[in-house]
C-alpha positions in Angstrom: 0.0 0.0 0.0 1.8 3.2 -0.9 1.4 6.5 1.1 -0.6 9.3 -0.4 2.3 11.9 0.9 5.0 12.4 3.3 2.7 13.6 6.5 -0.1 10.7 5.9 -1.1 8.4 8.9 -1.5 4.4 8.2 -4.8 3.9 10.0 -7.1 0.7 10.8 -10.5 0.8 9.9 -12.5 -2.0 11.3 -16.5 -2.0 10.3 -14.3 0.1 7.7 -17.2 -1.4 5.0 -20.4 -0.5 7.2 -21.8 2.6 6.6 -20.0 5.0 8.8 -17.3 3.1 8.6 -17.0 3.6 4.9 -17.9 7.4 5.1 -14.9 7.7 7.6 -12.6 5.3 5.3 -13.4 8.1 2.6 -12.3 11.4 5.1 -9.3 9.9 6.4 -7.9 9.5 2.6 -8.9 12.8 1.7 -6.9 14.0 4.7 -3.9 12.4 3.1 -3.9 8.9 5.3 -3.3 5.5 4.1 -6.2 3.5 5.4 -6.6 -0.6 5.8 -10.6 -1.4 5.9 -11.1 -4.4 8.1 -15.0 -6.0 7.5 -16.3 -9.3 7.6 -19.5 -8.2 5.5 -21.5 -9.6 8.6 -23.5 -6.3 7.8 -20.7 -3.7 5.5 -21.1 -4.1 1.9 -18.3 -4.2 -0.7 -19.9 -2.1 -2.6 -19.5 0.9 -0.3 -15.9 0.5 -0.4 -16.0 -0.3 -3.9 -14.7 3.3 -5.7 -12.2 3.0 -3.3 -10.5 -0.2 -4.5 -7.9 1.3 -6.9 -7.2 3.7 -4.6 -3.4 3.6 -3.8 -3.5 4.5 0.0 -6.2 2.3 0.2 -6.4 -1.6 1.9 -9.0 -3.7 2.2 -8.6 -7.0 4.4 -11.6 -9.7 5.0 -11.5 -10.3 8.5 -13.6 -11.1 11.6 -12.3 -9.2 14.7 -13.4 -12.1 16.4 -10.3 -14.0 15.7 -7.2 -11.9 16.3 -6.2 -9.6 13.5 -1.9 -8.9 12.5 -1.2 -6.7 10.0 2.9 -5.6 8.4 2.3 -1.9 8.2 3.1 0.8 11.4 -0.7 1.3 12.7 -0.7 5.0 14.1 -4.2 4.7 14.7 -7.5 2.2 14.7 -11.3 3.1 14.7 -12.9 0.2 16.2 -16.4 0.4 13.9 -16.9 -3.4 13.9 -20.4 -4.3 15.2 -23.9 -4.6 13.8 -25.9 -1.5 14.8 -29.7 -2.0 14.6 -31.8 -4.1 17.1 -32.8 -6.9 13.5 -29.1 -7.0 12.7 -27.6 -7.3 16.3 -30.2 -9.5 17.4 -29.7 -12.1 14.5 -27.0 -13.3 16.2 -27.1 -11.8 19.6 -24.0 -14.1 21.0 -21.4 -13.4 18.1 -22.5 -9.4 18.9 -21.4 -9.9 22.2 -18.0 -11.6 21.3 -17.5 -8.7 18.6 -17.7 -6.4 21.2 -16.0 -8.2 24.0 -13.3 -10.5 22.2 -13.1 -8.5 19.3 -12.2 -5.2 21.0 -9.8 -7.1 23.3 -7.8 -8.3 20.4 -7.8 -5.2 18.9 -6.7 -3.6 21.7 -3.7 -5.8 22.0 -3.3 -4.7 18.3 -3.0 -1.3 19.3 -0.4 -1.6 22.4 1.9 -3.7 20.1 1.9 -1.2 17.5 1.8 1.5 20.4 -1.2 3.3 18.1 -4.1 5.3 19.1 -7.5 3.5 19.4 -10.8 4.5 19.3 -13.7 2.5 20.6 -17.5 3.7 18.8 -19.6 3.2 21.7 -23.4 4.1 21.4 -26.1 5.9 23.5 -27.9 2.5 23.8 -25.3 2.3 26.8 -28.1 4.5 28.7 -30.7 1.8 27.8 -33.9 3.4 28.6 -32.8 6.7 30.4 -33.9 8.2 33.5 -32.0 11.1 32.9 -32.8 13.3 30.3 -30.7 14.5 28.1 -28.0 12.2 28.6 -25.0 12.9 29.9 -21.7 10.9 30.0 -21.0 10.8 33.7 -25.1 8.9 33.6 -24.4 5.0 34.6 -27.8 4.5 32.4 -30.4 2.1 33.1 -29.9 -0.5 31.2 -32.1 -4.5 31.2 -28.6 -6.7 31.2 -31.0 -10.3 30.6 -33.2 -8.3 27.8 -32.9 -9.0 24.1 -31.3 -5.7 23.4 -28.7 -6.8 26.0 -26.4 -8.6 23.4 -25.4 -4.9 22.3 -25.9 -3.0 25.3 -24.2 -4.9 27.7 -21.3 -5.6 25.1 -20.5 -2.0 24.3 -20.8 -1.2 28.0 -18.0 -4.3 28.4 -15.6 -3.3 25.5 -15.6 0.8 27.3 -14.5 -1.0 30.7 -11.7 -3.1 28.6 -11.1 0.3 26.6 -10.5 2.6 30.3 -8.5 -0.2 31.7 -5.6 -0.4 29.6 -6.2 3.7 29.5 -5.6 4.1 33.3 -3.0 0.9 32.9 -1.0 3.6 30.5 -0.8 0.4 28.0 -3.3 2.2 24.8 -4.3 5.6 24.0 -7.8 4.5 24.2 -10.4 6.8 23.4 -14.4 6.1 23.5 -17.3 7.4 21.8 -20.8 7.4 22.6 -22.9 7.7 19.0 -26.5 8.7 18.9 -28.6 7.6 15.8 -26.9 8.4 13.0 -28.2 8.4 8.9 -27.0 9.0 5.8 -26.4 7.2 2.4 -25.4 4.0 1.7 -27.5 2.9 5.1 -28.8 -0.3 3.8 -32.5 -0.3 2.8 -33.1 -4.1 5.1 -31.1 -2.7 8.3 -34.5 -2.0 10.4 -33.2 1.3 11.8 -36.4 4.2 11.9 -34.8 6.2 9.2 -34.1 3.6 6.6 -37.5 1.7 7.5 -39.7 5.0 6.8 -37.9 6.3 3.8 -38.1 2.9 2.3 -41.1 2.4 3.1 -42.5 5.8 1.9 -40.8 5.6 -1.5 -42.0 1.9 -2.4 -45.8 3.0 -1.6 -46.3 1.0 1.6 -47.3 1.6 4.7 -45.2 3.3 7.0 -45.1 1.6 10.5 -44.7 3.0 13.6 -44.0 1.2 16.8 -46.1 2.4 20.0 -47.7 5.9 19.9 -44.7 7.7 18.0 -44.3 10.1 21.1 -40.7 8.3 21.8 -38.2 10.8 20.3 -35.0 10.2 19.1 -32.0 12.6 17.8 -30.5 12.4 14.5 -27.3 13.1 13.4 -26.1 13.4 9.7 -23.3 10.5 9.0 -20.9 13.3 7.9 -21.2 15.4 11.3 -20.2 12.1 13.0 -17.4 11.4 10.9 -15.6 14.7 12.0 -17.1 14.4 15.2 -15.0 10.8 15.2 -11.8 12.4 13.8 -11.5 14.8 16.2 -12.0 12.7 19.1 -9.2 10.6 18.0 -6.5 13.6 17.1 -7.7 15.5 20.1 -4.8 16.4 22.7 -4.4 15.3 25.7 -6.5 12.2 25.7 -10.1 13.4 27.3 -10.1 10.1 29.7 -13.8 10.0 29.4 -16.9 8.6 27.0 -17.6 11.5 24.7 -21.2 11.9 23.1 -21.5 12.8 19.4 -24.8 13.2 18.1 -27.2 15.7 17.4 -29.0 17.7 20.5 -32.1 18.0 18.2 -34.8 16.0 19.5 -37.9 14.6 17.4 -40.8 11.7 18.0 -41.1 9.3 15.4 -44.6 10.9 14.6 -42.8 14.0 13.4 -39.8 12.3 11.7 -42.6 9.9 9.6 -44.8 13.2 9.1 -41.3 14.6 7.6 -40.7 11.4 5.4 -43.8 11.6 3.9 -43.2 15.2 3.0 -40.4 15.3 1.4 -40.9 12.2 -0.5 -44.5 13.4 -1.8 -45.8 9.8 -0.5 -49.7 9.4 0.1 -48.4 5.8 1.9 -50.9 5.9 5.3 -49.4 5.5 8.9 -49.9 1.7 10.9 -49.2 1.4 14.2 -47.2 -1.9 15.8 -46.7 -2.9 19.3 -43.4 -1.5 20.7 -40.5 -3.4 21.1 -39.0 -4.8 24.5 -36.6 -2.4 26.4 -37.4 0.2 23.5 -36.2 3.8 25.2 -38.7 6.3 25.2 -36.2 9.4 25.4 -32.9 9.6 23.4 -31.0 13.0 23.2 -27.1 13.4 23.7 -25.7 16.3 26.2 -22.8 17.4 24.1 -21.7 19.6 26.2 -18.2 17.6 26.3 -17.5 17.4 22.9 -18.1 21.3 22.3 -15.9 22.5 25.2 -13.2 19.4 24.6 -13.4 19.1 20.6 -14.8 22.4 19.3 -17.9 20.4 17.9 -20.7 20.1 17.0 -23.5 19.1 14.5 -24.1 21.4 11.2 -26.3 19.6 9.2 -30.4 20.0 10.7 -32.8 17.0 10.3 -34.7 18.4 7.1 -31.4 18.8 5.7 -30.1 15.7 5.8 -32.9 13.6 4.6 -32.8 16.0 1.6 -29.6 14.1 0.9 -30.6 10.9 2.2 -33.8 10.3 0.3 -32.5 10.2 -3.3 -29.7 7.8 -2.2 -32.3 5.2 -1.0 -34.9 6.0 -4.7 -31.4 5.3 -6.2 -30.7 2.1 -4.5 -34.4 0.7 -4.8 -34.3 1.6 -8.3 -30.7 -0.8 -8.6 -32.6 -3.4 -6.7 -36.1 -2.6 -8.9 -37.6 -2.0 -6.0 -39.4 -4.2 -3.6 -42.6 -6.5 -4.7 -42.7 -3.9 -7.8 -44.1 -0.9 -6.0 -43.6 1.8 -8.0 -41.0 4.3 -6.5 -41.8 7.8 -5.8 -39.4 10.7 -6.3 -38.6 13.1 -3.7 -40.1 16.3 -3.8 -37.2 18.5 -3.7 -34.5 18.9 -6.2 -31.4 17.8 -3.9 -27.7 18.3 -4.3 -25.4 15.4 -4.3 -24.4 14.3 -0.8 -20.7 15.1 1.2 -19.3 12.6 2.7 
């Protein structure tokens, strides 16, 4: 793998062909970096990697962070991505999530004190299960079922931040942790079961869109290319913060108003079902990010109606490539929308 210049970084991507993952893999080489994407396609694609393949700072290696993970190159950094993210795709396999978050971070960790290179661990908000506190903050200990179905994820990621402060306060890894809220964007894939995905999809192939419970639970949405700087500058931040850092985006909507949004800005006429809600489902999700603004200097710039404007076409795209399910017939959105940053 040759270096894109004299300055560049040779940096680990695991989950490197996931969606984030593959939206970071893209920033870090436009920063001048040479970057090795680690994915099992458990859920990445190759295709989101694909325009990157000729790439010449660019690796890709088929692996399983499960089993440990050696590579030739210097590492100066890794972004531990590797995990599947949405309650269908986490709970398909509930014990192999646990062991990608437990084992898997443990041998990359070791990875990253033999190569004496920076490591960052992407956390999630679903560490504060079904809050009491409201919004969330890091130093919140969360209330979380450890025996419920969401627990495979939960409990793991909660598991893989004590490993992560350990060998911190050991002085054996840089180790740095993030704490993501939900996060969207293109190349999300259209079967992953997240809220966004589900209703866009849903709204542009003419069915019903479904809501679980009232649609009074709110979530916060950030835009995958706020959380890819967000990312970047929790890793190259100096001194090491020595604490979870939220990145996501303070604004807060129910899933009413994000499916009265969809519908929208897709032009759909698709009517609204309910469904019963799901076990251990929080009711409340919005991240304090008061941390990563006095500590990183950021903060989200893209609002909800924005991104969707360039999420929408990416999913009428992708449904059109896959002729769209059952034949519905595909509506387009509303707005004209430019093409989407990273």
């Amino acid at each position: 793998m040759k270096p894109t210049n004299g300055k560049g970084k040779t940096i680990m991507v695991t989950g490197g062909a996931g969606f984030v993952g593959s939206h970071l893999c893209d920033a870090l080489l436009a920063e001048g970096h040479r970057v090795i994407c680690v994915d099992n396609y458990q859920t990445g694609s190759e295709a989101n990697v694909r325009a990157l393949e000729n790439h010449p700072g660019f690796r890709l290696i088929e692996a399983d962070i499960c089993e440990p993970v050696s590579v030739e190159e210097k590492l100066d950094q890794i972004y531990n991505l590797a995990c599947p993210a949405s309650p269908p795709q986490y709970q398909a396999d509930p014990l192999h999530t646990m062991m990608t978050s437990v084992v898997g971070t443990a041998n990359l960790l070791r990875l990253a004190e033999q190569h004496g290179a920076s490591f960052l661990q992407a956390s999630t908000s679903e560490v504060y299960g079904d809050p009491q506190q409201h919004p969330q903050q890091e130093d919140y200990w969360g209330n979380v079922n450890c025996t419920g179905p969401r627990a495979c994820y939960d409990e793991g990621k909660r598991a893989a931040e004590t490993m992560c402060f350990d060998m911190l306060r050991a002085g054996r890894v840089d180790a740095r942790v993030v704490r993501i809220f939900n996060t969207y964007g293109p190349r999300m894939s259209p079967e992953d079961g997240r809220i966004v995905s589900n209703l866009i999809v849903q709204a542009l192939s003419g069915e019903p869109l479904t809501i679980y419970g009232t649609g009074e639970q709110t979530r916060s949405f950030c835009y995958v290319s706020d959380l890819v700087a967000g990312l970047i500058s929790l890793m190259n931040v100096d001194p090491n913060p020595g604490a979870p850092v939220n990145i996501g985006n303070p604004g807060e909507f129910t899933i009413a108003e994000l499916a009265d949004l969809v519908l929208e800005m897709t032009g759909s006429t698709s009517p609204i079902v309910h469904r019963p809600l799901p076990v251990d489902d929080p009711q409340r999700r919005r991240p304090d990010i008061t941390r990563a603004k006095q500590l990183l200097g950021w903060e989200p710039r893209i609002p909800l109606a924005q991104g969707l404007e360039l999420t929408i076409p990416w999913f009428a795209q992708s449904l059109r490539d896959s002729q769209a399910p059952r034949g519905k017939p595909i509506q387009p959105a509303r707005h004209p929308v430019a093409a989407a940053p990273l």
